[in-house]
C-alpha positions in Angstrom: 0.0 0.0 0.0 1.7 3.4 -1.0 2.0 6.3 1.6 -1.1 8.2 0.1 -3.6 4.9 -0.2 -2.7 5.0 3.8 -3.5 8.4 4.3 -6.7 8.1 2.4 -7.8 4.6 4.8 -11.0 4.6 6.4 -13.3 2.9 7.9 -17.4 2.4 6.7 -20.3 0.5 8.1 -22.0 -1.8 5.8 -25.3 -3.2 5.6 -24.5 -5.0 3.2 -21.9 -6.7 5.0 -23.5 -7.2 7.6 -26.2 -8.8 6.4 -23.4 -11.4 4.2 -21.8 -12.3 7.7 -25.1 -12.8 9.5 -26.4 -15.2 6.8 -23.3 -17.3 6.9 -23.4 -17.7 10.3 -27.6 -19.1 9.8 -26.4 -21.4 6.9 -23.4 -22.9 8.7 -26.0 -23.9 12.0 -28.0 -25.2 10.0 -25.2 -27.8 9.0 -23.3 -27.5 12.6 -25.9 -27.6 15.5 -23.9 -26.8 17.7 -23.4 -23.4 16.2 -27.0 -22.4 16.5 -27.5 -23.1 20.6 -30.1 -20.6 21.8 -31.0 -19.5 17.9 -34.3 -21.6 17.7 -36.5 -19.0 16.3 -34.3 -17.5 13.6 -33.0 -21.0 12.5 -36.4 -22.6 11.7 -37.2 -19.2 9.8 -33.5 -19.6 7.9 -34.4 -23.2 6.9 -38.0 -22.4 5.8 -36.8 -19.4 3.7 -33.9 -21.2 2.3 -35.9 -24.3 1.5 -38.6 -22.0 -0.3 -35.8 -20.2 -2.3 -33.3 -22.1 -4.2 -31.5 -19.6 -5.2 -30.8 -18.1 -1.7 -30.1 -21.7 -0.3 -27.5 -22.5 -3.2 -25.6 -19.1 -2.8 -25.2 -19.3 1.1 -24.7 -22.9 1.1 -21.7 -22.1 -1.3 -20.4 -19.2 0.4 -20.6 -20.7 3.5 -18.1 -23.7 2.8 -15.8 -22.0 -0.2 -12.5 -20.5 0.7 -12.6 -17.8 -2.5 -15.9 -15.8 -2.2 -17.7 -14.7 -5.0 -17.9 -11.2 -6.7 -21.7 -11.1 -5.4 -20.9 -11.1 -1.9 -17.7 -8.5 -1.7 -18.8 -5.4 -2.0 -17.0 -2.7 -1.0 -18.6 0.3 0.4 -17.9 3.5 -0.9 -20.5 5.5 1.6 -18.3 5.5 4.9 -20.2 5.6 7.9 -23.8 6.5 5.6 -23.0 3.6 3.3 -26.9 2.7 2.7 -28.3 -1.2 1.9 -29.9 0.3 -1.3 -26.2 1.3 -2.9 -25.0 -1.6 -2.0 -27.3 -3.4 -3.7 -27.4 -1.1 -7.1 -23.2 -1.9 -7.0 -24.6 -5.5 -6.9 -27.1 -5.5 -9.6 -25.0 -3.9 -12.1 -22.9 -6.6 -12.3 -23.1 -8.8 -16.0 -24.6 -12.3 -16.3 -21.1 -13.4 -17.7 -19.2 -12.0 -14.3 -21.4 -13.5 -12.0 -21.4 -17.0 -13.6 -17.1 -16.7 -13.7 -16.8 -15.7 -10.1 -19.9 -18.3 -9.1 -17.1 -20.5 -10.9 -14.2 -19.7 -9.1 -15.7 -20.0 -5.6 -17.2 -23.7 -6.6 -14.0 -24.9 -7.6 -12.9 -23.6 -3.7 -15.6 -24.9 -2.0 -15.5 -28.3 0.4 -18.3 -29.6 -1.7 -17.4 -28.6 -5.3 -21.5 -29.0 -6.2 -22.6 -28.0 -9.1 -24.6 -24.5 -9.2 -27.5 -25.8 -10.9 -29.4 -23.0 -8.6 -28.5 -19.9 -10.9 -31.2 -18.5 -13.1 -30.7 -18.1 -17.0 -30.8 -14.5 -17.0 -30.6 -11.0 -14.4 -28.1 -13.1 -11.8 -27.3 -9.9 -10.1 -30.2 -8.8 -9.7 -31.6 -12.2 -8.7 -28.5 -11.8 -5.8 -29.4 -8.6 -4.9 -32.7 -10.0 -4.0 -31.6 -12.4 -2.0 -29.3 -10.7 -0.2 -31.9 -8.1 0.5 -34.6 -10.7 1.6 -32.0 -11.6 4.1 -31.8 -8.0 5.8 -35.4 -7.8 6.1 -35.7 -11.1 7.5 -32.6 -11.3 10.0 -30.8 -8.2 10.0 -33.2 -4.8 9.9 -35.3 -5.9 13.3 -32.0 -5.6 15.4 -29.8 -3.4 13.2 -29.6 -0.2 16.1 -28.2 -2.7 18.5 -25.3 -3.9 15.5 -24.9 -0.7 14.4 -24.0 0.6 17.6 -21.6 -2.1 18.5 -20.1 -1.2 14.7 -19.6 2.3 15.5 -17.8 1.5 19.5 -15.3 -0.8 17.3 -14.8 2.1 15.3 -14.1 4.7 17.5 -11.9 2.1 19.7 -10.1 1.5 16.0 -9.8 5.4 15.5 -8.5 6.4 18.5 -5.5 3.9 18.1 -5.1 5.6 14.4 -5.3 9.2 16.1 -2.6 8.2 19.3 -0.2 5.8 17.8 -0.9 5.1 13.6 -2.3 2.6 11.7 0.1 -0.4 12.6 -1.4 -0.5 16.2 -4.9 0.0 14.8 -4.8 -3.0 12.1 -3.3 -5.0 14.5 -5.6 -7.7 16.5 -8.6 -7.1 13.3 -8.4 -10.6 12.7 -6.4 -13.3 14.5 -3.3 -13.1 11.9 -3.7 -9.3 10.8 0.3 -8.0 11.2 2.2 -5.3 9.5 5.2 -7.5 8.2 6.7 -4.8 5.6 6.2 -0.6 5.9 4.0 -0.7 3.2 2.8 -4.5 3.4 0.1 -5.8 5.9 -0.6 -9.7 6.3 -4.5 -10.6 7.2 -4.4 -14.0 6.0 -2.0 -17.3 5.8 -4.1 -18.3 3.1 -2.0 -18.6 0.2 -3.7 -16.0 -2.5 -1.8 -13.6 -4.6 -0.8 -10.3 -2.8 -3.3 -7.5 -3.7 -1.6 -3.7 -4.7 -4.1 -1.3 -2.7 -3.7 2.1 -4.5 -4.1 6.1 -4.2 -7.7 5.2 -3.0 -6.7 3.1 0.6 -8.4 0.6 2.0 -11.4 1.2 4.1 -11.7 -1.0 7.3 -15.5 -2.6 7.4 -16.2 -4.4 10.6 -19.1 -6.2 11.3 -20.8 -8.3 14.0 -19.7 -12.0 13.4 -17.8 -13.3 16.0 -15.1 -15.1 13.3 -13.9 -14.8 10.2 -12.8 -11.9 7.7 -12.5 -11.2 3.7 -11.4 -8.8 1.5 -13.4 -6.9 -1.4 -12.1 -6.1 -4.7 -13.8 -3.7 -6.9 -11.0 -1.4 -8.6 -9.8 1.0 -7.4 -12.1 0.2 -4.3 -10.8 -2.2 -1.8 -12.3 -3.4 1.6 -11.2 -5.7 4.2 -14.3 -6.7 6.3 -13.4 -7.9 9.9 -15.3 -8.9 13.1 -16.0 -6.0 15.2 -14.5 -7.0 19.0 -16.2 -8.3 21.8 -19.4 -9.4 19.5 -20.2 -12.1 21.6 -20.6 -10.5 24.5 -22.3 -6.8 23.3 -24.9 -9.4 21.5 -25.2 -11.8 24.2 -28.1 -11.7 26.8 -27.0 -10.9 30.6 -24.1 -12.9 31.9 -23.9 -15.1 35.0 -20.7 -14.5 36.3 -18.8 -13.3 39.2 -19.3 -9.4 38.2 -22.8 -9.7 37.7 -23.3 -11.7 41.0 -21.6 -9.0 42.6 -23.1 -5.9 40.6 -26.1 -7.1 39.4 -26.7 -8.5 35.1 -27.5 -4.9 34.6 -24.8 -2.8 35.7 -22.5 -6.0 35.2 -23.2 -5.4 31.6 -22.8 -1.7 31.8 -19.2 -2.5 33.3 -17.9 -4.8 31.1 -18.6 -2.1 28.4 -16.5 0.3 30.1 -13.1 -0.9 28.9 -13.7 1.5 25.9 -14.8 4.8 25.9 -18.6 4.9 24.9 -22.0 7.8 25.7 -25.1 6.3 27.2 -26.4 6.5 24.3 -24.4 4.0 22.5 -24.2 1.4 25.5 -28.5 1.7 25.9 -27.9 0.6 22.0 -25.7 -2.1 21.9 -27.3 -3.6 25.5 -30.7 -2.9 24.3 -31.6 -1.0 27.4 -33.4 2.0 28.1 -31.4 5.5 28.3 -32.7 5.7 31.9 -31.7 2.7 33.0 -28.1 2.9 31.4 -28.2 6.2 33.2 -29.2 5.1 36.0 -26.2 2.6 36.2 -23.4 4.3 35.3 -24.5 6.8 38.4 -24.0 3.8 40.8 -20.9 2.7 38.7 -19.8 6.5 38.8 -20.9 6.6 42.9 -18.7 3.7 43.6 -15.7 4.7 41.9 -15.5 2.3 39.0 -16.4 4.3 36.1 -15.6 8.2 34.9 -17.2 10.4 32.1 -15.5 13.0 30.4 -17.0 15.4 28.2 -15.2 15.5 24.0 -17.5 18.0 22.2 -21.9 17.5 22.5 -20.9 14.0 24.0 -19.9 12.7 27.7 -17.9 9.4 27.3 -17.9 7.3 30.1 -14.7 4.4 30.5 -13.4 2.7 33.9 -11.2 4.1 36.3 -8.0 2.1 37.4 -10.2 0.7 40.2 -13.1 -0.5 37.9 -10.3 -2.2 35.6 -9.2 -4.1 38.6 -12.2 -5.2 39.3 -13.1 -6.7 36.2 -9.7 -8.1 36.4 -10.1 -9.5 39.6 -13.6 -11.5 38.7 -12.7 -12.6 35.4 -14.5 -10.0 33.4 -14.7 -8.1 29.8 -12.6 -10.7 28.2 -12.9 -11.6 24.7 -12.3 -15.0 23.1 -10.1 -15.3 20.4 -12.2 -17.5 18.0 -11.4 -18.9 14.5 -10.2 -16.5 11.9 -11.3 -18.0 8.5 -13.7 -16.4 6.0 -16.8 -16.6 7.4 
C-alpha cells in the first residue's frame, strides 16, 4: 500500500456486510448444531426461507463452505459511515450475467463440496442476488440493526483512536487473528496462500461487522475493503451474563461495566445492551458513585470508561474478556 492509499484509509459501516456475515453464520447452524444453541426462532425461519428459495439456499450454502468468495458477496462500500443497503445493492445488480457466472465459478472450484450450481437463473443473476441478499436483511438483520450498528460504530471509535494516538500499525493489529504489518508498506491478514493484492491512491477502508469469526477482502477497482469482526461481539450481542461481576453488581450494571473498557456515551451502551437511556443512566451513576467508572466530556458528547479501580475489578472476577475464536472467512 503506498503512503497516500494510507492516508486516504477509512473505515465504513455496511449493511451490506452485515447482512453477508449474518447469513453465513444461519447457513453454517444449520449444518453445525452446535453453532446455532439458543437461535431456535431464527434457525427454523432460515431453513424455511432457504428451503422455499433455491437460489438463496445454493448461494449461502456455497459461500458458507468455499474459501474464495464470490464477486456477489464483496462489495466494498464506498459510503463510509452513511453507506446505505440500497447502494450496495445497485453496486450488486449492475454486475453482467457473464461476471457472475465466472466468479460463481471460481468459488465452486474452492468450495469443500465442489456442487454443481444448478441453482443460478438463466438471465438477471445480479439482480436475482441482490434480491436475495436483501430478503435476508429484512428477514434477519433490519429488526435488530440499532443494537449492531451501535456495537459497529464503538469498534470504530476504539479502532480510530489507536489511528489518532499511535498510527495505523497498532490500529490494524488484532482485526483478525493473523492481521500483522510485516513490511512498511505490506500488511498480512491471512496465511491463506492467494496472490498479494496492490491497494492504490484510494486506501483501503476498514469494514467491521458483527460475526464473532472470520474476515474477507473486497475487490472492486480502485475500491478495496477488508471486512473484519468488530471486538467483543459475543458479549455486546449476548443476553446478561452469569458470572462473578454480575453476582456482585447485578446482570445490569454487570453489563454496563464490562462495556466500560472502551470509551462509549449512554447513548451507545443503551444501544448495543438494548436498554433503556434511563436505565443505562441510572447505572453508570451507581458505577460513577462507587468509583468504577468516569465520564468526560469531547464536544456535545460525555464518554464514560473505567477508572483504574473498575479495571481491577473486572480483572479481579474474570470479566470483559474476549475469546479469540477462528479467523477463516466466514
Amino acid at each position: 500500500m503506498s503512503s497516500t492509499g494510507l492516508s486516504r484509509s477509512r473505515f465504513a459501516i455496511s449493511p451490506f456486510a452485515e447482512t453477508v456475515g449474518a447469513l453465513i453464520a444461519l447457513q453454517r447452524a444449520s449444518t453445525e448444531p452446535w453453532r446455532g444453541r439458543g437461535q431456535a426462532e431464527p434457525m427454523a425461519a432460515y431453513r424455511a426461507w432457504t428451503a422455499a428459495d433455491p437460489v438463496a439456499g445454493g448461494l449461502l450454502a456455497l459461500v458458507a463452505t468455499t474459501r474464495w468468495f464470490p464477486d456477489v458477496v464483496t462489495v466494498p462500500p464506498t459510503g463510509g459511515l452513511d453507506t446505505r443497503l440500497d447502494q450496495e445493492l445497485a453496486d450488486l445488480a449492475a454486475l453482467p450475467d457473464d461476471t457472475v457466472r465466472g466468479t460463481i465459478d471460481d468459488a465452486v472450484r474452492e468450495s469443500a463440496t465442489r456442487r454443481e450450481p444448478d441453482w443460478l437463473p438463466a438471465v438477471d443473476l445480479a439482480a436475482r442476488m441482490a434480491e436475495v441478499i436483501e430478503e435476508g436483511w429484512r428477514r434477519f438483520v433490519s429488526p435488530t440493526w440499532a443494537r449492531r450498528r451501535a456495537v459497529l460504530e464503538r469498534e470504530i471509535t476504539h479502532r480510530a483512536g489507536l489511528v489518532a494516538a499511535h498510527g495505523w500499525q497498532r490500529a490494524v493489529t488484532g482485526m483478525t487473528r493473523r492481521s500483522t504489518w510485516v513490511e512498511p508498506d505490506a500488511i498480512r491478514f491471512s496465511d491463506q496462500s492467494w496472490d498479494d493484492v496492490a491497494i492504490g491512491d484510494h486506501g483501503l477502508t476498514f469494514v467491521p461487522y458483527t460475526g464473532r469469526q472470520g474476515s474477507w477482502v473486497c475487490e472492486r477497482p480502485p475500491h478495496y475493503a477488508l471486512v473484519y469482526p468488530a471486538r467483543g461481539t459475543a458479549s455486546r450481542l449476548a443476553g446478561p451474563p452469569s458470572d462473578p461481576l454480575s453476582i456482585l453488581l447485578g446482570p445490569g450494571r454487570a453489563r454496563v461495566a464490562a462495556e466500560l473498557a472502551t470509551p462509549v456515551t449512554s447513548s451507545q451502551l443503551a444501544a448495543s445492551l438494548d436498554l433503556s437511556l434511563g436505565t443505562v443512566s441510572a447505572h453508570l451513576a451507581v458505577l460513577r458513585d462507587a468509583g468504577v467508572a468516569t465520564g468526560s466530556r469531547s464536544g456535545r458528547n460525555v464518554f464514560y470508561r473505567l477508572t483504574a479501580r473498575g479495571e481491577a475489578l473486572l480483572a479481579l472476577l474474570g470479566a470483559g474478556r474476549v475469546s479469540d475464536e477462528d479467523d477463516r472467512p466466514s
